[in-house]
Each structure stands twice: as structure tokens, then as C-alpha cells.
C-alpha positions in Angstrom: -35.4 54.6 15.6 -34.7 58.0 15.7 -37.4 59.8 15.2 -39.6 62.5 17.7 -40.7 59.8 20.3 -37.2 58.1 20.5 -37.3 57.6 24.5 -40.1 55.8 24.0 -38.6 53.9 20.9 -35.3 53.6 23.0 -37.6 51.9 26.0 -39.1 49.6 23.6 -35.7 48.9 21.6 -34.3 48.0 25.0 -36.7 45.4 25.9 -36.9 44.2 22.3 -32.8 44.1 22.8 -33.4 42.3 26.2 -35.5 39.9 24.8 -33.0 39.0 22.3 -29.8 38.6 24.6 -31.7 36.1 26.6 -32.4 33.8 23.7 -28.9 34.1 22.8 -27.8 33.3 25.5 -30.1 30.2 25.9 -29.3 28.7 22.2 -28.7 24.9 22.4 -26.5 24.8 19.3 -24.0 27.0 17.8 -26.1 27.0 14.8 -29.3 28.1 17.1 -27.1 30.6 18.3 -25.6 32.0 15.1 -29.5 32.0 13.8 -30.5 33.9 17.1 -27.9 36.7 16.0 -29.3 37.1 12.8 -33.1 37.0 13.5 -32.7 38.9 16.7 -30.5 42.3 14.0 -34.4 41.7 12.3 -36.4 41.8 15.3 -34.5 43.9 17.9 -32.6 46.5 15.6 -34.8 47.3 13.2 -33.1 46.4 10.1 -35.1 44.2 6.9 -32.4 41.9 6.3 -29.0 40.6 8.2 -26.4 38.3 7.5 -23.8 36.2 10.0 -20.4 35.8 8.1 -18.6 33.4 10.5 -14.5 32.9 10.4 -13.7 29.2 9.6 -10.4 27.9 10.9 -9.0 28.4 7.3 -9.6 32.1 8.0 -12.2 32.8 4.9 -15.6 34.1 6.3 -18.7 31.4 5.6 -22.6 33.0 5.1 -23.6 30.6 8.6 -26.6 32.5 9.0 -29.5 35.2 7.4 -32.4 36.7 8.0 -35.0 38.5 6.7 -35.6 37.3 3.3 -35.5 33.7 2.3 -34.6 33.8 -1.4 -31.5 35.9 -0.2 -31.1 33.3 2.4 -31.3 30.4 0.1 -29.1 32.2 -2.3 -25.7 32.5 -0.1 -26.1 30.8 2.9 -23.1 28.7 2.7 -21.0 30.7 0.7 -17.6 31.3 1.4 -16.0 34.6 1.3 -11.6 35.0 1.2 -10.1 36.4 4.2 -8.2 39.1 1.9 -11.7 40.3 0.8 -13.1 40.9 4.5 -10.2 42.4 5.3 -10.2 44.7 2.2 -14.1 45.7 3.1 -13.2 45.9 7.3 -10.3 48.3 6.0 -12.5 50.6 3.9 -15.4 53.4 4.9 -15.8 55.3 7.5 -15.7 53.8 11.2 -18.6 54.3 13.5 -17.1 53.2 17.1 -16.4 49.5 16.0 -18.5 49.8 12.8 -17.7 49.8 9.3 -19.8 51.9 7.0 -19.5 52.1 3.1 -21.7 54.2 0.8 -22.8 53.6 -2.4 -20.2 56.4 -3.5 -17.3 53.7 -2.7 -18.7 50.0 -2.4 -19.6 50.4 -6.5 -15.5 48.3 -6.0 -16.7 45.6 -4.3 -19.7 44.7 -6.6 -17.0 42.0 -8.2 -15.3 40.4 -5.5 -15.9 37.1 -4.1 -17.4 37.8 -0.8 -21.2 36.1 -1.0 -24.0 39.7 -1.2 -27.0 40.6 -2.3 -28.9 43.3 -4.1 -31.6 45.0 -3.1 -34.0 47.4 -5.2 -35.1 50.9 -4.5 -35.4 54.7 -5.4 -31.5 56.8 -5.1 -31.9 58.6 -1.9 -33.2 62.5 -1.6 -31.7 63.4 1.8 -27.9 63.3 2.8 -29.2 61.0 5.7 -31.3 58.6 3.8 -30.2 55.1 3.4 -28.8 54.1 -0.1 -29.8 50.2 -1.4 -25.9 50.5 -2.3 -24.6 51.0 1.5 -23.1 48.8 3.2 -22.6 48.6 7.0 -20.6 45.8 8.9 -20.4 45.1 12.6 -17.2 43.0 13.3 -17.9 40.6 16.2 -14.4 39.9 18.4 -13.9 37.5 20.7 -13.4 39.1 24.1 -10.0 40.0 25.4 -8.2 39.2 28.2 -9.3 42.5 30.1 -13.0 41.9 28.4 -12.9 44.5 25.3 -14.3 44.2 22.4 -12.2 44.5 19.7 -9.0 43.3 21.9 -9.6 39.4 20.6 -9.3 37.4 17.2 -12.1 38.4 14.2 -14.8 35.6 15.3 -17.5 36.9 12.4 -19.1 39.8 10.8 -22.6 41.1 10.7 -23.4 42.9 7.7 -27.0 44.5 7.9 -29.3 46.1 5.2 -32.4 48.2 4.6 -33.1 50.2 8.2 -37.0 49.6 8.0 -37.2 54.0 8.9 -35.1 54.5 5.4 -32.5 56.8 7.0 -29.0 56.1 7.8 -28.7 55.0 11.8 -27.9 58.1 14.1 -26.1 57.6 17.6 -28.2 55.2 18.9 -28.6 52.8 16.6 -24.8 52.6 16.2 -24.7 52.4 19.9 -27.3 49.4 19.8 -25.7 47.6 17.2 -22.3 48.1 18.5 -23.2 46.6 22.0 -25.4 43.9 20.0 -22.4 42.5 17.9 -20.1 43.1 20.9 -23.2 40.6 23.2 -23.5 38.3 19.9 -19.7 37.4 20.0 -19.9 36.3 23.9 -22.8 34.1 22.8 -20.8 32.6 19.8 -17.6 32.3 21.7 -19.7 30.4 24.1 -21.9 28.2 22.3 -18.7 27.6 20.5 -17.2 26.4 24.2 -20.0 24.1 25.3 -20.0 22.8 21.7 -16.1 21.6 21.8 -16.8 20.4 25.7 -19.6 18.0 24.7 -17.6 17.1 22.3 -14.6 16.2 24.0 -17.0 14.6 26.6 -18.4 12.6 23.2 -14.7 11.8 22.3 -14.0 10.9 26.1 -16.3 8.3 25.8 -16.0 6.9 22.8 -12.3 6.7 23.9 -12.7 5.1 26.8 -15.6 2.6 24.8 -12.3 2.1 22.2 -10.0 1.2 25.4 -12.0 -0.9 26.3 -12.9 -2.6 22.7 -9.5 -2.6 21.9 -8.0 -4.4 25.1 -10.2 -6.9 24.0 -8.8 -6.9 20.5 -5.5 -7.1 21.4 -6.1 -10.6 23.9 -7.9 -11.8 20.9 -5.6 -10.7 18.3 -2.6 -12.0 20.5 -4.3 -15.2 21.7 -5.3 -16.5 18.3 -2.7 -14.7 15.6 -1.6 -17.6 13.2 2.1 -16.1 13.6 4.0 -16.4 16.8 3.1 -13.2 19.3 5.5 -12.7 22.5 5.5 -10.1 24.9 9.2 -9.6 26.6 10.7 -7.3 29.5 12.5 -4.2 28.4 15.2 -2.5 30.2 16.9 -4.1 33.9 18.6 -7.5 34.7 15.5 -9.6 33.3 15.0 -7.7 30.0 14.3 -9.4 26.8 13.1 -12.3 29.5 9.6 -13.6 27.8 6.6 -13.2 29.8 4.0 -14.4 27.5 3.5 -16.0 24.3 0.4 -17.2 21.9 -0.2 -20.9 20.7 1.2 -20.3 17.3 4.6 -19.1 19.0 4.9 -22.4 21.3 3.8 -24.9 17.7 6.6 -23.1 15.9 9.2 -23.7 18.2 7.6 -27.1 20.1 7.7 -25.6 23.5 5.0 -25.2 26.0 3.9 -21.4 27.1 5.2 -22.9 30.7 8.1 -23.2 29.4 9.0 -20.6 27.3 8.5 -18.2 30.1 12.2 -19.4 31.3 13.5 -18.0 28.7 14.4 -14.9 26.8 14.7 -14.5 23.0 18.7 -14.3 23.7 18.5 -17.9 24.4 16.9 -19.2 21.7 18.0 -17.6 18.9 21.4 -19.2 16.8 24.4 -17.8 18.2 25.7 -16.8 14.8 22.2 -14.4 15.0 22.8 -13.0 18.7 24.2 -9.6 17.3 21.5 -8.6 15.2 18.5 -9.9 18.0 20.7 -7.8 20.4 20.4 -4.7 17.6 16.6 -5.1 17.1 16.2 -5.3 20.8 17.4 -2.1 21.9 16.0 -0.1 19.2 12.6 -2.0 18.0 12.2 -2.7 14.5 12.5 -6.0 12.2 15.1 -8.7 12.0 15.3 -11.8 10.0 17.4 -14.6 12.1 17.3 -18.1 13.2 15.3 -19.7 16.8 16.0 -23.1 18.3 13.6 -25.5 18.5 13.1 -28.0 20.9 14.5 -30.9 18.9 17.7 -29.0 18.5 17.3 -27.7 14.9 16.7 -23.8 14.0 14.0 -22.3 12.0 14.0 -19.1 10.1 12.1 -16.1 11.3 11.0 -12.5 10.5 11.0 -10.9 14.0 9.5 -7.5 14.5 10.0 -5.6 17.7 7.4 -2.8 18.9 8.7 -0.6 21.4 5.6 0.0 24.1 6.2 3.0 26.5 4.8 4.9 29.2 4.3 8.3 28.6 5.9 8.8 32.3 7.9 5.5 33.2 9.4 5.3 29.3 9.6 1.5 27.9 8.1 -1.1 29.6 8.2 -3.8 27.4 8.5 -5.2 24.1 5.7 -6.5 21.6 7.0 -8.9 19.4 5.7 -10.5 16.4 7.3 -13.9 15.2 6.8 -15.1 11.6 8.1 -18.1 10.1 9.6 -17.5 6.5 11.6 -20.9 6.5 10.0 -21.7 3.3 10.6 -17.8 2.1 14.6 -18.3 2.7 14.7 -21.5 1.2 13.4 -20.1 -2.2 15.8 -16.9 -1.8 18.7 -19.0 -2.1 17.5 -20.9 -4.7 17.0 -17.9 -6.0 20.2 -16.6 -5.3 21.6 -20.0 -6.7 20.4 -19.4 -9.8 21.4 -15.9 -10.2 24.8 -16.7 -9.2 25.5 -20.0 -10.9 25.2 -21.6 -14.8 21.8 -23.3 -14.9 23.3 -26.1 -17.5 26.3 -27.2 -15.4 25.4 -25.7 -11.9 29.1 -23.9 -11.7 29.2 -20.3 -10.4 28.6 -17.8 -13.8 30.3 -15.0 -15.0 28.8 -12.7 -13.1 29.8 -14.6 -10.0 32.8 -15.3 -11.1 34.0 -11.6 -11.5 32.6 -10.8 -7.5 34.9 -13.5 -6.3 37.9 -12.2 -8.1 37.4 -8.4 -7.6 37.3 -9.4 -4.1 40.5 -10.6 -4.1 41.5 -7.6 -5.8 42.3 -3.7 -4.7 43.3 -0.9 -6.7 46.5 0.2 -4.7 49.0 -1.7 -6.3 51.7 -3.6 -3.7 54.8 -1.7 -3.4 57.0 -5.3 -3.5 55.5 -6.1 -6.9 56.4 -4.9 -10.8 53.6 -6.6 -12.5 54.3 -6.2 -16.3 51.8 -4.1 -18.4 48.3 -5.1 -18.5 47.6 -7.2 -21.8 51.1 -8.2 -21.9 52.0 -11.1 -23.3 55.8 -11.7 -22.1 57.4 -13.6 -22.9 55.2 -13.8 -25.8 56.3 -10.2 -27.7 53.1 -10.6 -30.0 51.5 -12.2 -32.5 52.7 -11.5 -35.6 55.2 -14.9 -35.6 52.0 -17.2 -35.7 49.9 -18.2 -38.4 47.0 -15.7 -39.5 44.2 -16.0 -37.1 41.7 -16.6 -40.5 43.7 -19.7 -41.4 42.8 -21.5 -37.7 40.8 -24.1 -37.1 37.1 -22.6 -37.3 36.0 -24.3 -33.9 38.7 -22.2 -32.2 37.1 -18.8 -33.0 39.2 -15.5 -32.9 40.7 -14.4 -29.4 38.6 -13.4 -26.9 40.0 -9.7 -26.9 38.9 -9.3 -30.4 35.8 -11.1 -30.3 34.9 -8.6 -27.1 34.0 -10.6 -24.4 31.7 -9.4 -21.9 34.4 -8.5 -19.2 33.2 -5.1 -19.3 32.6 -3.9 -15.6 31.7 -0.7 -14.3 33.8 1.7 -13.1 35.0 0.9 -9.1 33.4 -2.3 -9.3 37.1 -3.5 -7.8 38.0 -0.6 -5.4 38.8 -1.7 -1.9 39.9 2.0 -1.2 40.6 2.1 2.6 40.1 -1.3 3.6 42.2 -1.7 6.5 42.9 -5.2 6.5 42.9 -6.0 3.0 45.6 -8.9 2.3 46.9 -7.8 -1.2 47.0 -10.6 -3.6 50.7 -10.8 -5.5 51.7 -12.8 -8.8 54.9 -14.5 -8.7 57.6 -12.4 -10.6 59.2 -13.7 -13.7 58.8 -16.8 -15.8 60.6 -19.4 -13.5 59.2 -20.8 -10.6 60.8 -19.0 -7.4 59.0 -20.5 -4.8 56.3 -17.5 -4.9 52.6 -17.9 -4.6 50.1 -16.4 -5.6 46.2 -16.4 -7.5 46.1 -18.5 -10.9 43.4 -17.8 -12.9 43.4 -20.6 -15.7 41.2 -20.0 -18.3 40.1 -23.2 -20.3 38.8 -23.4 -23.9 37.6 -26.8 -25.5 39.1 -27.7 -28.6 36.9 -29.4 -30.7 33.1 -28.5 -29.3 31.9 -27.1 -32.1 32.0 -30.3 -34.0 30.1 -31.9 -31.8 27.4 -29.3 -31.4 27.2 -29.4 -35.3 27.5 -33.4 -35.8 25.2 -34.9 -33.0 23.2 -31.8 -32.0 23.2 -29.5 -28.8 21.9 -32.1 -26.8 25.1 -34.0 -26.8 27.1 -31.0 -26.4 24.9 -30.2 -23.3 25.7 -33.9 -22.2 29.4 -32.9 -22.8 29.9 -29.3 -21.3 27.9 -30.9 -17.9 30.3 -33.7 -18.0 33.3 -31.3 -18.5 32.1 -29.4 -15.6 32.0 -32.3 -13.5 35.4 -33.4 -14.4 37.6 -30.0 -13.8 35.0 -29.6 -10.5 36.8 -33.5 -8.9 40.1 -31.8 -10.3 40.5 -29.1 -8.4 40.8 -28.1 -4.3 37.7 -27.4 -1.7 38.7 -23.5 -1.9 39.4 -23.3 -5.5 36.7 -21.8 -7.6 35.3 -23.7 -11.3 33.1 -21.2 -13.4 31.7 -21.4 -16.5 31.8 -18.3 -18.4 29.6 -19.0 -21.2 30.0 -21.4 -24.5 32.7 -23.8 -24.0 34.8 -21.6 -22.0 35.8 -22.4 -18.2 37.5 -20.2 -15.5 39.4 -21.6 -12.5 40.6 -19.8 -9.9 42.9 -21.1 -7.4 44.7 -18.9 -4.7 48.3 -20.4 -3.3 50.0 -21.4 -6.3 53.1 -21.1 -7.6 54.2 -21.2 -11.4 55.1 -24.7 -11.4 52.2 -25.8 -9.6 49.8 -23.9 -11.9 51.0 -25.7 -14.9 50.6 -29.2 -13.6 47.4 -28.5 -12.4 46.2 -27.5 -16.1 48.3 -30.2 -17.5 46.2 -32.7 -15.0 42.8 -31.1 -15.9 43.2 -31.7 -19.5 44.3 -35.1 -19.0 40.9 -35.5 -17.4 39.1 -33.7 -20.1 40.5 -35.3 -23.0 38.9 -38.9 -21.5 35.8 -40.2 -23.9 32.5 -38.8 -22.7 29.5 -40.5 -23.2 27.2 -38.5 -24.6 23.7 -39.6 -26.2 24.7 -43.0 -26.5 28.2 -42.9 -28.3 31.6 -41.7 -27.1 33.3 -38.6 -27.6 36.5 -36.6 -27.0 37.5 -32.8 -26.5 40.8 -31.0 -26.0 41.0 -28.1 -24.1 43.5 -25.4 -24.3 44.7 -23.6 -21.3 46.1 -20.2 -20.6 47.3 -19.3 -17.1 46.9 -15.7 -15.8 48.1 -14.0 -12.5 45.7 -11.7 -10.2 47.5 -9.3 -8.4 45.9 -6.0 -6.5 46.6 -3.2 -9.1 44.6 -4.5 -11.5 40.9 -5.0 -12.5 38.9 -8.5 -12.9 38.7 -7.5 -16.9 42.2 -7.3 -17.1 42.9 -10.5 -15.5 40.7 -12.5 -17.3 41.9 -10.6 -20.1 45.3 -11.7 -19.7 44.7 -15.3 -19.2 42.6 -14.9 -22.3 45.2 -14.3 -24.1 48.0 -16.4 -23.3 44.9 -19.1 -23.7 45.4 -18.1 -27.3 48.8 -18.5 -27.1 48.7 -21.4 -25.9 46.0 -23.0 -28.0 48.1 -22.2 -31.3 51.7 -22.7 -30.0 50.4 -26.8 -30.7 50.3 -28.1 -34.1 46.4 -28.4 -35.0 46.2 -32.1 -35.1 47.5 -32.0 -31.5 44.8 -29.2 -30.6 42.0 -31.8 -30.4 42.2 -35.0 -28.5 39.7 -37.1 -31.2 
């Protein structure tokens, strides 16, 4: 360009630089118009190659365009360059205006970095003005600032050009003309980048509105023929929760017509023992499991889920919900929960259960108007070294429980009723006789002569017996006392209310009952049973008093002469 006709090159540039504005400004595409850029640095400026390096929203600069030489352009078009890089290269060189040049002498640094460039051939320069194939020279294109400069808006892209076709370095008006070409360049971008997001969002619009319209449809569909129960209910003022409409599948459930389910709201349908947790799910939307009337007077279980549908200005209007029936699901949770909780041979409640129902009887603050005796103690029993070596019992009784380390080991707190206010505290009667004072037995039961029958007819029969056992002490005691099975041939009752007296004559009655002849695989036969009576009181832990009525079991069961012990 600047050589000794440059007013005429000047004119011609102008019109070249004319030319190329208008077809930037008349690009269809943002990719037309980032091409447009790069072809018109080729046509207009007079530079052999250029190169559009556009800012992605991650920030990194992307090759989106190049011109001038289509093995270059098939090489990086498409590569991505790190923000830190540009900004390392933007920050180097000298500055022409808004331009960034960088001779050979310093860009030899960037040869390694991971901004996408090329490399072009050719003979080291003679004159201080001639162009290098080393030099680099960038035009930063800026979105245009509020008061319409330049460089006042975000980094949109960079141009880097190469290989002035005149060989020498660009003099002041070909900075000038690149300058205000970069500078025009970014007002096409920024606006092909404008009319590309408005046709999108006028693509979106529509397909929105095509969606509205698709999914209203859905919805009647979905609604109208769900195989679960669908309701929609007021939300908020005198009529809320009041049902407005419902599908087929909620009227079958429940055997009421949609006509009439409209005079109702969910408040009147549901069990009253279930209003509280409706009333919950209500107000705040979510999922509820609870019981509706029907219209023959019995209740089915349901999983209700409540979605909360608002107005962006008028707030909730009403409230979707979905009604599924799970009778079948409930009944199989408590058999479940049955079987968990109870001895599958003799359907009493197990060990496990056994120990929730005592330790929630029990506290760990002990009652100031009680002196229980030590834990484990075995007044008025001092110990055992009076009796008869355990080794020289009868075999079918086994050791004591405490030595044979029965599984009464329960975690730490399992029994802490810390801070509950209106725990009644549950008190042993004090002393030996019988003063009048109630309180929780725990009798712990122990056949006497199981074993035998295990080994002599098989464990069928001793199946046949424990059931029968079971049976027995369950007819023997009260509605509210508790008959567990712990495991073997060992039996727990509980039974809240009694005193001393009365404790004894209930385990004096049960083993008259258990000592009858049981019928057991087609002959008759008889078990003893030993019983030790223990006292709960709060204070102490569900191991310790099944511990202590373990023991005094013991006591009991060798305080008879051994001939005595089994009943045949």
C-alpha cells in the first residue's frame, strides 16, 4: 500500500474497503459473516493470509474462520486456543493504535504454546521495514461500548494477519485501515450474533408455544386415562382442598362417581386417624401414605402425592394430586414387619421385639423413691457357691445364661429416654415380701426336660412341643401382657401391674399349664419349666433385666431336687 502512487492506492483501498463493509454487513449467518471478515483482510487489505479467532463463552479463542490458503485453513480451523494464551500474546509487542505487533525478535516464545498458527516460508528480511515470516500482527475486535468506542466493550475475537503481499511492514495507513476494519468487523459480528439469538428465540418461541399446546393435550390425556387415581383440588380460601376434578381410575378406587366426588374434599374422605398428615401434605405439597373411605364404608390404603401448581403472579392456585393404591403394598409390609418382629415357629414376638418393648418401659434416670439393689444381684440369694457344681446338673439344663453369654447385648443408648417429659417411670416393689406395690414382672421361663425330647423323637416333635408351649403360656396370661420367645426353649413374659405375690402365682399357674401331656407326633409327652421372676425398674437396661431374671431362673431351677425339675 504504501508506495509512490498511495492516493491512488488509498482511493482504490477505499472502495475495495467499501465493497467489503457492505457484504459484511449483509451476511445471512454469523458464520457468512465471520467468513466475510476473513476474506474481505485478503481482498480489501492486502494481506496473503488472515485468520478470525472468535471468543467462545468459555472464554478460549476458537480458529471460526481463514483465508487465504486452504491447507492452513484445513489445518486449524476449529482449533481452540486458552484465554491465558491470548492474553499473554494481546499483552506483548508493541501497540499500533489498537494493534498488537510482535517481531520475530520476540514471538520465537510463542512457537510452543497452544494457540492454533501457522508457518510460513521465506528469505530473513534485508530492510528494517521489511516484513519477517516470524511477525506476528493482531487486530483485537471489541464489542462496542456504551458511548460507541472501540476498545470500551468485552474481547469479541482476534484477527491475526500474515504476509503483506508488498513485503514491507504496514506504515500509517494500513494500521489506520486495519484498525477501522477490525473495529467495522466487530459491529458486524456483534450483530449477526444479535439477529442469530433473535431468530432463535423466535425458533424457541414457537416451538414453545407448539409444546404448550402439545402438552395441554398431554396432560387431559395423561389425566383422563392414568391407571392411578388423578385429582385436581382448590388451594388456599374457604373451599381449598375442595375437589374439582378427578379421572376414572380415582372414582373405581373409591366407588364414587366424578359427580359426586366434586362435593367433596380429600379432608372428607380420608380416616380420621390420617387427617393430620393429609392436612401436613396439603399445605406444603409432597407425598403421604394414609387411608380414603370408600363408598361402602371401608378404607383403602393410598400413596398420595401433592404437586403444588402456582402462578408466577397470583401464587398457588391449586393442587395436582396423584392417588395410588398400595393396599396390597401395606399388606405385605406388615407381614413383613410380622416376621421381623415375631418367632416364625411359634408366631410370639422375638428377642429383638421383645427388648423394644421393655426398653420402652425403661429410662436411664433412675426414680428418686426407689433403692433397687445392685444389678446382677441375687438377694436374697448371696451366691452360688452353696449349690451343687454346675458340671454335676442335669445336662438338658445347660449352664446359666450369664455364663453361657446370651445375646442380650444391646448398643449403647438403646434405652435412653433422656428428656422425655412425660415418661411414667416404671418401679419394682421393694423387698422380698409382698407390700402391696406394683410393678413390671419379667418371668423368664426355661423347660426342663426339652432336650430329651429333641434327642428321643426328633425336632419335629420338639417343634410340635415348643408351638404347643407357646400356645399354653399365650391363654395364661392378660390382653396387655407380653409372651416372647427368646430362642431354644427359653420364654419371656412380661407383665406390667403386679405385685410380688401375684407374680409368683402367675408362674406357679403357667407351669401347671405347661407340665400337662402334649401331644406331639402321635404319642404324649411332658415338660417342666423353671421360672425366675425379675423386676424392671427405670435405672436400668433391658440386658440387665433379663439378666436378672436369668439368674434367679437358675436359682430357681436348682433350688428343686432333680427328679422334681421335670414333670415326666
Amino acid at each position: 500500500m504504501e508506495t509512490e502512487s498511495e492516493p491512488y492506492v488509498r482511493l482504490a483501498s477505499l472502495r475495495q474497503l467499501h465493497q467489503v463493509m457492505a457484504a459484511l454487513n449483509t451476511a445471512r449467518s454469523l458464520a457468512d459473516t465471520l467468513q466475510t471478515v476473513a476474506d474481505g483482510v485478503v481482498n480489501a487489505l492486502g494481506y496473503e493470509l488472515a485468520c478470525v479467532n472468535l471468543v467462545r463463552p468459555d472464554g478460549d479463542l476458537v480458529v471460526a474462520a481463514f483465508a487465504g490458503n486452504p491447507a492452513a485453513e484445513a489445518l486449524i480451523t476449529g482449533r481452540v486456543g486458552s484465554r491465558e494464551s491470548w492474553d499473554r500474546r494481546l499483552g506483548m509487542g508493541e501497540r499500533w493504535g489498537d494493534l498488537i505487533f510482535i517481531p520475530h525478535t520476540e514471538g520465537w516464545v510463542l512457537d510452543d504454546d497452544d494457540v492454533p498458527q501457522w508457518y510460513t516460508d521465506g528469505p530473513a528480511p534485508r530492510f528494517e521495514d521489511e516484513w519477517h515470516p516470524s511477525d506476528r500482527l493482531f487486530a483485537p475486535m471489541y464489542a462496542p461500548g456504551p458511548q460507541g468506542g472501540g476498545t470500551s466493550g468485552e474481547l469479541l475475537g482476534v484477527l491475526s494477519v500474515d504476509r503483506p503481499r508488498n513485503g514491507r511492514l504496514p506504515g500509517a495507513w494500513g494500521r489506520e485501515a486495519l484498525q477501522m476494519y477490525a473495529f467495522q468487523a466487530a459491529i458486524a459480528i456483534s450483530n449477526a450474533r444479535l439477529r442469530a439469538n433473535m431468530q432463535r428465540a423466535l425458533v424457541r418461541l414457537e416451538r414453545e408455544q407448539q409444546a404448550l399446546r402439545a402438552s395441554e393435550e398431554s396432560f387431559r390425556q395423561a389425566f383422563e386415562y392414568a391407571p392411578s387415581g388423578m385429582a385436581i383440588a382448590e388451594m388456599g380460601g374457604d373451599q381449598h382442598g375442595r375437589i374439582l376434578r378427578t379421572n376414572d381410575a380415582l372414582c373405581r378406587l373409591l366407588g364414587r362417581p366424578a359427580s359426586a366426588m366434586r362435593r367433596y374434599a380429600f379432608s372428607d374422605l380420608v380416616h380420621p386417624e390420617d387427617i393430620g398428615t393429609l392436612l401436613r401434605t396439603s399445605a406444603e405439597g409432597g407425598r403421604a401414605e394414609l387411608r380414603l373411605g370408600r363408598r361402602d364404608g371401608t378404607y383403602v390404603w393410598v400413596s398420595l402425592r401433592n404437586s403444588v401448581v402456582a402462578d408466577a403472579a397470583d401464587g398457588p392456585r391449586f393442587l395436582l394430586t396423584h392417588v395410588e393404591d398400595i393396599e396390597e403394598r401395606k399388606r405385605r409390609e406388615l407381614q413383613l414387619a410380622h416376621r421381623a418382629s415375631h418367632d416364625s415357629l411359634t408366631g410370639l414376638p422375638n428377642s429383638a421385639e421383645l427388648r423394644a418393648r421393655l426398653s420402652a418401659r425403661l429410662c436411664r434416670q433412675q426414680p428418686q423413691s426407689t433403692l433397687p439393689a445392685a444389678v446382677g444381684s441375687l438377694a436374697p440369694y448371696e451366691s452360688f457357691d452353696s449349690y451343687e457344681s454346675f458340671d454335676s446338673q442335669d445336662a438338658a439344663h445347660g449352664t446359666p445364661a450369664f455364663d453361657r453369654g446370651h445375646d442380650f447385648d444391646f448398643p449403647p443408648g438403646a434405652d435412653a429416654y433422656d428428656g422425655y417429659d412425660h415418661h411414667v417411670h416404671t418401679v419394682a416393689p421393694a423387698g422380698e415380701a409382698d407390700d402391696g406395690a406394683k410393678g413390671l414382672a419379667v418371668l423368664f421361663c426355661d423347660l426342663d426336660g426339652f432336650k430329651s425330647i429333641n434327642d428321643r423323637f426328633g425336632h419335629n416333635a420338639g417343634d410340635a412341643v415348643l408351638i404347643e408351649v407357646a400356645r399354653r403360656l399365650s391363654n395364661g396370661v392378660r390382653d396387655g401382657d407380653t409372651v416372647a420367645r427368646l430362642g431354644g426353649d427359653e420364654f419371656v413374659i412380661l407383665a406390667d401391674g403386679l405385685g410380688r405375690a401375684d407374680a409368683q402365682d402367675l408362674a406357679v399357674r403357667l407351669r401347671n399349664e405347661i407340665i400337662q401331656p402334649i401331644r406331639a407326633e402321635g404319642r404324649a409327652v411332658r415338660v417342666g419349666a423353671s421360672f425366675g421372676i425379675g423386676w424392671a425398674h427405670c435405672g436400668m437396661t433391658a440386658d440387665e433385666v433379663l439378666k436378672s431374671a436369668d439368674e434367679r431362673m437358675y436359682v430357681e431351677k436348682r433350688s428343686r431336687p432333680k427328679q422334681h425339675r421335670r414333670a415326666g
